[in-house]
N, C-alpha and C positions, 0 to 999 in steps of 0.2 A: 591779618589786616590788609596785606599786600596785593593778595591774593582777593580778598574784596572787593576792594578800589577797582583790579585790573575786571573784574565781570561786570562793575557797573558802569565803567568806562563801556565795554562795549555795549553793552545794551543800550545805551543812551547813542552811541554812534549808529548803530541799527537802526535806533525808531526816527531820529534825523535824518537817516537816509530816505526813509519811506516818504517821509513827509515831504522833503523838499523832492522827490521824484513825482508824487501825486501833485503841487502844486505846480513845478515844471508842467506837467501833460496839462493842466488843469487852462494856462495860459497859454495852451498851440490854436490857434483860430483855424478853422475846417473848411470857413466859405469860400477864401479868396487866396488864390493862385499869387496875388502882392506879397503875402505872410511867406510863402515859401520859404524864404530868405532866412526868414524872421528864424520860425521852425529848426532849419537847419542850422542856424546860430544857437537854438536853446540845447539843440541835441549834442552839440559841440560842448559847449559848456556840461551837461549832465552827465556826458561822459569824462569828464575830468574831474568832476562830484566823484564816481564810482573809482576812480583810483585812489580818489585819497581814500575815501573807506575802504580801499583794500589795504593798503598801506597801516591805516587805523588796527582792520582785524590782525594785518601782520603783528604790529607793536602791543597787542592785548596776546597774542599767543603765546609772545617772548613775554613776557610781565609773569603770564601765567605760569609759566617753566622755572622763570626763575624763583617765582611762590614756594614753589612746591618743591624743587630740589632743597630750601633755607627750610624748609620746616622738619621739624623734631621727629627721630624716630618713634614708631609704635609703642606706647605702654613705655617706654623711656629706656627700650633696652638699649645694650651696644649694637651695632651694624654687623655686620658678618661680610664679609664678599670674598672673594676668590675670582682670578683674572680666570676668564674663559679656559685658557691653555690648561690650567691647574684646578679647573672646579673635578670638587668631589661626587658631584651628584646633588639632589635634596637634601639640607639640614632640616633634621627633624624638627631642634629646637633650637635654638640661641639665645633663649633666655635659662640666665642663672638658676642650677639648681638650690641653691643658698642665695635667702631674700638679700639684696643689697643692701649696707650698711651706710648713713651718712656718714660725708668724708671728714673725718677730724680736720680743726682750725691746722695748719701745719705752721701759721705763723705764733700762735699759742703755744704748741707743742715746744717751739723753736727760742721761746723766748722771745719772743715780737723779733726777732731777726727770719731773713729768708733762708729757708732749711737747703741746706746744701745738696747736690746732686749726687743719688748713691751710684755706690759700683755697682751693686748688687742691681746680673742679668734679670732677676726674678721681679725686679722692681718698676724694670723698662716698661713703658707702654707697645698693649700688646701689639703686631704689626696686621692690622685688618688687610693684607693683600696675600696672608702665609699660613700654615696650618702648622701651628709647633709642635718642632716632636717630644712634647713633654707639658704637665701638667703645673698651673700654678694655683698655689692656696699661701695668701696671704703674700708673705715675702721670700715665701719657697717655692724651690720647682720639684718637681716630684714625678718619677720617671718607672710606671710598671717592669718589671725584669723578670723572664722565665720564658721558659716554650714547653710544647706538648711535644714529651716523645712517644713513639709508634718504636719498642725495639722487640728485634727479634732474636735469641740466643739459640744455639746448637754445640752440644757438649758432646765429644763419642765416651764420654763415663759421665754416671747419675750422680754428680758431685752435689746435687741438693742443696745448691745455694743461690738460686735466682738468677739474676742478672751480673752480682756480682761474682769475681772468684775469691775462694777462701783459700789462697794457695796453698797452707801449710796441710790441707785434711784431703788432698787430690783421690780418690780411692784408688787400691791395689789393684792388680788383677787376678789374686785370688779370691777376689770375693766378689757377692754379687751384683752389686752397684758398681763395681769396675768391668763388667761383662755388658750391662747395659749403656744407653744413651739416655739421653735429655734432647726436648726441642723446648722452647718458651718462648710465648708475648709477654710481653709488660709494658706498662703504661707508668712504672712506678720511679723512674729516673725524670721523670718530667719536672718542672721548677716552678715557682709563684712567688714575688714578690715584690718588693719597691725600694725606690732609692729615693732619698732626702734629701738637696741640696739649698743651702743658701752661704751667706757673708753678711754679719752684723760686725760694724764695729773694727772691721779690717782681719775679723775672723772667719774661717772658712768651716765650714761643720758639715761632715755626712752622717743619714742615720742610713744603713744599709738591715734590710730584711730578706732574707730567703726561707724556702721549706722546698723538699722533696714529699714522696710518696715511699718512702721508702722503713716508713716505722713499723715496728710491731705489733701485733693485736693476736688476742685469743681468737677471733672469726680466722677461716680457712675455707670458708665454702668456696672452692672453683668451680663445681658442674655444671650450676645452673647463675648464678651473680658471685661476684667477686669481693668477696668482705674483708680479705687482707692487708687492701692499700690503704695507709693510714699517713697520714701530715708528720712528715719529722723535719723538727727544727733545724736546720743548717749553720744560719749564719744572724745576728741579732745584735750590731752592735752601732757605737758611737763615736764618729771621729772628729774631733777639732784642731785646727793647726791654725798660730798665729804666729809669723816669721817663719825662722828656723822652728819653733817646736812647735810637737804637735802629741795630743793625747788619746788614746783609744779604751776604751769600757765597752764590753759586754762579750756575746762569744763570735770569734772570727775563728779563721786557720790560723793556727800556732803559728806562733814565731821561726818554729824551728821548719815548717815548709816554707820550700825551696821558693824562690822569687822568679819572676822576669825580669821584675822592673823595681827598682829601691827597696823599702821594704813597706812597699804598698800594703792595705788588707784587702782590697778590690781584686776579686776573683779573674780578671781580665791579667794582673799583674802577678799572680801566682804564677809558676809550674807545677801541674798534677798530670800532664801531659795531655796527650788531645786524644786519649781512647772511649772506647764506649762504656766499657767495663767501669763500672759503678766505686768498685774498691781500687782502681788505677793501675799502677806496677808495684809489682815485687821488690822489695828495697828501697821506695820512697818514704820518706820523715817527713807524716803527717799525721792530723789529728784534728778536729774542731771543737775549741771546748773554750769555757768562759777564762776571763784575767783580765789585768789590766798590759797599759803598754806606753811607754814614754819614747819618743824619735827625737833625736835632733838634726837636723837637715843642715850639713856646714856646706853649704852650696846647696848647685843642682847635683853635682856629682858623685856626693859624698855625704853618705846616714847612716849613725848612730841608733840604736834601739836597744832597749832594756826591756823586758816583759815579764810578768807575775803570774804565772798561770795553774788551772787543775792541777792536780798532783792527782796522783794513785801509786797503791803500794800492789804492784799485779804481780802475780804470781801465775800466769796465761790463762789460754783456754777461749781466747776470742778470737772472731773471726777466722776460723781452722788451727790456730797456734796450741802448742800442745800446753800442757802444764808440766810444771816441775814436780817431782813426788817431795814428799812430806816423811819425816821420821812419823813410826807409828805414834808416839809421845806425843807428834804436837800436828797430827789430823787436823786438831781443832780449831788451827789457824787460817786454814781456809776456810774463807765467806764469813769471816772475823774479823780479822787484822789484815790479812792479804786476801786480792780481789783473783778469785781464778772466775770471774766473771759470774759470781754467784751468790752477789751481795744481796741483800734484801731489799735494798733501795738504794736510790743512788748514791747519797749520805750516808753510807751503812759505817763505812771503814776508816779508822783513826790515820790523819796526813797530821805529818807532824810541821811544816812550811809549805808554800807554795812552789812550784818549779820555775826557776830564774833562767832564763833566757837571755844570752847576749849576744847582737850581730850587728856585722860592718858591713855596710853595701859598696860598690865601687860602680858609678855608669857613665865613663869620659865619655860616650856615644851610645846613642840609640842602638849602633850595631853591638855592642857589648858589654853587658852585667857579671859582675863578681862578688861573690860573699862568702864570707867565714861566719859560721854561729857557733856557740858553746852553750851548752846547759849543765845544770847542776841540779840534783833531786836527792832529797833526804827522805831516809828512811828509817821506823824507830818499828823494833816489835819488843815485847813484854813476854818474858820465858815463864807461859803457863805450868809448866811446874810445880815452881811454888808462885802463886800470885802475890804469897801475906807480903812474900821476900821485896815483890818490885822490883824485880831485875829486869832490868831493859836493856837492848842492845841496839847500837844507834850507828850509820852509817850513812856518809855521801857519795853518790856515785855522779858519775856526769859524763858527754858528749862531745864532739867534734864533728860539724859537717860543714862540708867544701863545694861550692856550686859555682861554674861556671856555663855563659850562655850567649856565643856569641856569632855572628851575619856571617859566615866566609864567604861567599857569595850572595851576590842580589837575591834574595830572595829564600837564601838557605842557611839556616841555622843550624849548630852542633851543641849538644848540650849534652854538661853532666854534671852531678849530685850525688855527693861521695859519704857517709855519715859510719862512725863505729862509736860505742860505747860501752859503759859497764853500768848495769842497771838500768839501761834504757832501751829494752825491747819493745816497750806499749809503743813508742814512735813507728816504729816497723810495723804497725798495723795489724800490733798484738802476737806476731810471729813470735817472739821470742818471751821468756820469764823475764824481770827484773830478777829476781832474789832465788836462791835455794836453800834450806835451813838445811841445817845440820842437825847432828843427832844432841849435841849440847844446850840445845835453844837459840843458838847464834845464828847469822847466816851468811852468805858471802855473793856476790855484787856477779850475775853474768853477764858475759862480755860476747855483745853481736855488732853485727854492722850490715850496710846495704849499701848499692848504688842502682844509680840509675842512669843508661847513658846513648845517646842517640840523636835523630837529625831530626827536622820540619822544614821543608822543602814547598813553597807557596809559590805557583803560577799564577795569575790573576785570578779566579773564583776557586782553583783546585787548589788544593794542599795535599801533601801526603806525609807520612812521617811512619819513622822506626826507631826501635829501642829494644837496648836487653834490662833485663833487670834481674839482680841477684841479691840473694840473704846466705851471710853466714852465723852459724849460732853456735859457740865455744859448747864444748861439756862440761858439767859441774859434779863428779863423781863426790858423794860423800857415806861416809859408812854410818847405819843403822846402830843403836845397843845391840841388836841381834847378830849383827855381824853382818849383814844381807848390804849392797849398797842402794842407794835411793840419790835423789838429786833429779838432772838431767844428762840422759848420753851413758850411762850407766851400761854395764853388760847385761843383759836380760831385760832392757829398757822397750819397750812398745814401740814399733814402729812409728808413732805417730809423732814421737820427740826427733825431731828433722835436724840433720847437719846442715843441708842445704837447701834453697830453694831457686829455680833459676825459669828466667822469663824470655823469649823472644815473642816481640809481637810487629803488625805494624798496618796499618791499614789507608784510609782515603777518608777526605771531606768536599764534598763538592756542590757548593751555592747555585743551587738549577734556577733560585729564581729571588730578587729580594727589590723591596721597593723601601725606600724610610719612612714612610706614609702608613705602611702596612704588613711590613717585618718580613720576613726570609724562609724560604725553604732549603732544609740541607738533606743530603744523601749522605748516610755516614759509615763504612764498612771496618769491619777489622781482625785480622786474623790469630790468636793465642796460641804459642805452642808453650806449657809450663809442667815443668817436673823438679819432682823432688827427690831428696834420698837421705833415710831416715841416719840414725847411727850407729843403732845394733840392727843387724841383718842376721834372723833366726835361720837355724839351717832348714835349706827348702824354701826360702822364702825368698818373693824377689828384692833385690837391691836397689832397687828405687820404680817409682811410677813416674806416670807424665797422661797428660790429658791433652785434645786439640779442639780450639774454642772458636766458633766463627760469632761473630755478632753484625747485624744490621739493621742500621737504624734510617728511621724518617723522623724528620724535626723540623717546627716549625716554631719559627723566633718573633716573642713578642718588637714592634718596633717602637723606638725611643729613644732618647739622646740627649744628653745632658747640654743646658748652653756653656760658652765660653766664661771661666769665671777668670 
C-alpha cells in the first residue's frame, strides 16, 4: 500500500509540473521589450518550481526503497544471505525440502503462561549471516560423520587379509605365500554416518551411527567391478545423561576399550591408536558389540561405569588366532557350544549371562586420563557324553586392564594399555582361545594378556606417532583317552597356536588442507614390522616369522560440528 501511495505521489507531482511550466511559457509576452523584466521574474520563479520537484522525485525514491525493503519475502520463504567476505557462491535453493508446518499456540501448549526460553542450541533461531556446521530437524541437530578413504597396502608376504592384519596367521617362510608379496587398493575402511544431538527437559541425548565397507559377501569379482565391499555395521547406539548419570543402549566399543577421555563412547574419546591398519595393534582390548551401560559422573574428573555386554563362549579361530584342539570325544563342541568361529549364525551358541564390565576413569586435567577396568565372563558347557545325564560344567573367568595417557610435553603424549586374563582372549582381537576341554568333558580357563604402549607427538597440522604392541598366550596342555595331548601349546602342536605375537609400528598424519565449511584432506602413512613365534617348533622348521607392512592413505573428512550444549 506504501509503495502505492509513493507512485501516485509522483505521478501527480509530474503532471503538475508540466502544467504549471506550459502555463508559466503560456504568460511570457513576445511583443515588447517592457515584459523583459516581467519574463525573467517568471523564469526565476520556474526555476524554483523545478527544484522543489526535484526534491519531490528525491522523497518518492526514498518512500519507494523503503516499500520494498518492508515487504515480505518470495512465496513466504526465510531469507538466506551471507556477508560478501563469506558467500558461498549461488544457493540453489532456500526453500524447505519439508512443506512448513503452522506454528503451535506456544501460549496453549504452555498453559496460557509464556513458555520459558530453552537451552536447547537446536532450538535457537537460526543466524541468517552464518552457514552451520550442522543440520537441524525439529529440536535436533544432526551432524553427517565419515570420510572416503583412498588406501593403499604393501605386504613383502601374501598374508590374504586385506587391509587389515591378522596377526596371529603371518605366513612361514616355508611355504608359498611367505615367498610371495601383496600390493592393494581399498576403498573399504571409508565411514558413513550421523550424529543425533539435542536437550529435552535438562536431558542431553546422543544417537550416534556408523558403517564401514568392510563386510562380507559371497561376490569376489575384482577383474573387471568389485562386488566385495559391503556395509558393515560399526557403531548404532543411544546415549542419555541427566546430572551425574547417564545411560547407553545399543552397540558401541566395549567397555573394556581403552579411553582418552572419561569413559566416553564417542569414537574421538576412544584409544584404538591413530594407524591405518583396519584391525589396530597387537595387544589392544577391543571389540564392538551390542549391551547396555550405566555411568556415574561424581564430578568432571571422576566416572563410574558398569556395562552388560555380548558374551561368547570362543574357542578361537578368528581373525588369524589359532584354535584350541578338542578331545576326540567332544569334536562336537565346536560350532555348538563353543564358537571357533563357525557358528551357523550369529545366535547359534548357548551364553549363559551377559559380560559385566566394570571401570573407574580418573581426568584431574586435559593433559592426563587414568583407568582401571575388570570383567567377568561365564562360561557353561554340557558333557555330550552322556546328554540323558545333564552334566554341566560351569566356570567364571575375568580381566584386568590398566590404561594410562597422559601430555609430557606440549603437544606430546605417552600412552599405555596393559590388559591380562583367563578366558578372555576374544578381547585380543580373537588372538587367543577362552577355553580348553579336556578329555573328561570339563574344561579349564586360558590365561593371555596384551599391551599397548607408545607416543602421539602433534605439531600444528602434523602428527606423528609410535607404538609396540605385544600378546602373550599361556599353554594349556591336556591329555586325550588316547594318551595323545591336545589343548593349546602342546608338543606336536601346529605352528599356528602362537606363544607370541609382537608389533612395532609407527607412521605420520598430515592435514594438507581443511576448511569447516567443507571438511579436510589427510595424508596418512605407516609403517608395520610384526612377528610371531609359534610354541612347538618342528625340527627344520623355522621358529618364528614376521612380515613388513607399509600402508598409505588419502582421506578426505566429511565437515561438521556439533553446537555448544
Amino acid at each position: 500500500m506504501e509503495m502505492m501511495k509513493a507512485k501516485t505521489l509522483g505521478t501527480a507531482t509530474l503532471c503538475c509540473a508540466i502544467l504549471l511550466g506550459t502555463a508559466l511559457l503560456g504568460q511570457v509576452p513576445q511583443s515588447t521589450d517592457n515584459d523583459v523584466a516581467t519574463l525573467k521574474a517568471l523564469l526565476t520563479e520556474q526555476q524554483k518550481q523545478i527544484d522543489a520537484l526535484k526534491s519531490a522525485v528525491e522523497e518518492q525514491k526514498r518512500l519507494i526503497e523503503k516499500a520494498t525493503s518492508a515487504s515480505p519475502s518470495r512465496n513466504g520463504a526465510d531469507s538466506f544471505a551471507l556477508p560478501r567476505d563469506k558467500a558461498l557462491g549461488d544457493v540453489a535453493s532456500t526453500t524447505p525440502i519439508i512443506p512448513s508446518i503452522a506454528p503451535a499456540n506456544k501460549a496453549a501448549l504452555s498453559g496460557g503462561q509464556p513458555a520459558a526460553a530453552s537451552t536447547n542450541p537446536c532450538d535457537a533461531p537460526p543466524d541468517t549471516n552464518s552457514v552451520p556446521p550442522y543440520l537441524r530437524f525439529g529440536s535436533v541437530c544432526i551432524v553427517p560423520v565419515g570420510f572416503v578413504d583412498a588406501a593403499f597396502v604393501y605386504r613383502d608376504k601374501n598374508a590374504a587379509s586385506g587391509i587389515g592384519s591378522n596377526f596371529g596367521s603371518v605366513p612361514y617362510n616355508n611355504v608359498a605365500t611367505g615367498k610371495l608379496s601383496e600390493s592393494r587398493f581399498s576403498i573399504q575402511n571409508s565411514r558413513l554416518g550421523l550424529r543425533v544431538d539435542g536437550d529435552w527437559k535438562g536431558t542431553h541425548f546422543i544417537g550416534y551411527n556408523e558403517f564401514d565397507f568392510l563386510g562380507t559377501s559371497g561376490a569376489s569379482n575384482l577383474n573387471t567391478t568389485n562386488g566385495g565391499v559391503v556395509p558393515r555395521l560399526r557403531l548404532f547406539w543411544v546415549d542419555v545423561r541427566k546430572g551425574g548419570w547417564e545411560f547407553l543402549a545399543g552397540q558401541s566399543w566395549s567397555m573394556l576399550t581403552p579411553n582418552r577421555v572419561g569413559i566416553s563412547p564417542l569414537p574421538g574419546d576412544i584409544f584404538f591408536s591413530q594407524v591405518v591398519d583396519v584391525n589396530y595393534m597387537a595387544g589392544l582390548t577391543w571389540t564392538r558389540q551390542p549391551g547396555f551401560r550405566v555411568l556415574y559422573h561424581a564430578g568432571e574428573k571422576l566416572t563410574f561405569g558398569l556395562s552388560a555386554e555380548e558374551p561368547d563362549q570362543y574357542l578361537g579361530g578368528s581373525g588369524g588366532g589359532s584354535t584350541a584342539v578338542l578331545p576326540a570325544a567332544y569334536t562336537g563342541l565346536s560350532g555348538t557350544q563353543l564358537d571357533a568361529n563357525n557358528f551357523t549364525n550369529l545366535y547359534a551358541g548357548p551364553q549363559v549371562t551377559p559380560d559385566f564390565i566394570g571401570k573407574i576413569a580418573v581426568d584431574p586435567s586435559s593433559r592426563f586420563h587414568a583407568e582401571v577396568a575388570g570383567i567377568v565372563s561365564t562360561f557353561k558347557i554340557l558333557n555330550t557324553a552322556n546328554i540323558s545325564a545333564g552334566i554341566t560344567n560351569t566356570k567364571a573367568g575375568g580381566g584386568i586392564q590398566v590404561g594410562l595417557n597422559g601430555e609430557i610435553f606440549k603437544g606430546v603424549r605417552l600412552i599405555s594399555t596393559n590388559f591380562w586374563g583367563d578366558g578372555e582372549g576374544r578381547y585380543l582381537f580373537g588372538q587367543a582361545p577362552d577355553v580348553v576341554v579336556n578329555a573328561s568333558g570339563n574344561f579349564n580357563l586360558l590365561h593371555a594378556g596384551g599391551t599397548v604402549d607408545g607416543f602421539e607427538a602433534r605439531a600444528g597440522r602434523f602428527l606423528l606417532f609410535g607404538y609396540y604392541g605385544g600378546i602373550y598366550i599361556d599353554k594349556d596342555v591336556v591329555i586325550d583317552a588316547n594318551g595323545k595331548p591336545v589343548g593349546y601349546g602342546y608338543t606336536g602342536s601346529a605352528n599356528s597356536q602362537n606363544k607370541a605375537i609382537q608389533e612395532i609400528t609407527f607412521g605420520f598424519n598430515e592435514t594438507v588442507w581443511a576448511n569447516p565449511r567443507f571438511g579436510a584432506i589427510n595424508l596418512i602413512g605407516q609403517y608395520e614390522y610384526l612377528t610371531r613365534n609359534p610354541w612347538y617348533i618342528a625340527l627344520g622348521a623355522p621358529d618364528q616369522t614376521h612380515d613388513n607392512t607399509i600402508f598409505f592413505d588419502i582421506r578426505y573428512t566429511l565437515p561438521g560440528s556439533m553446537p555448544k550444549f
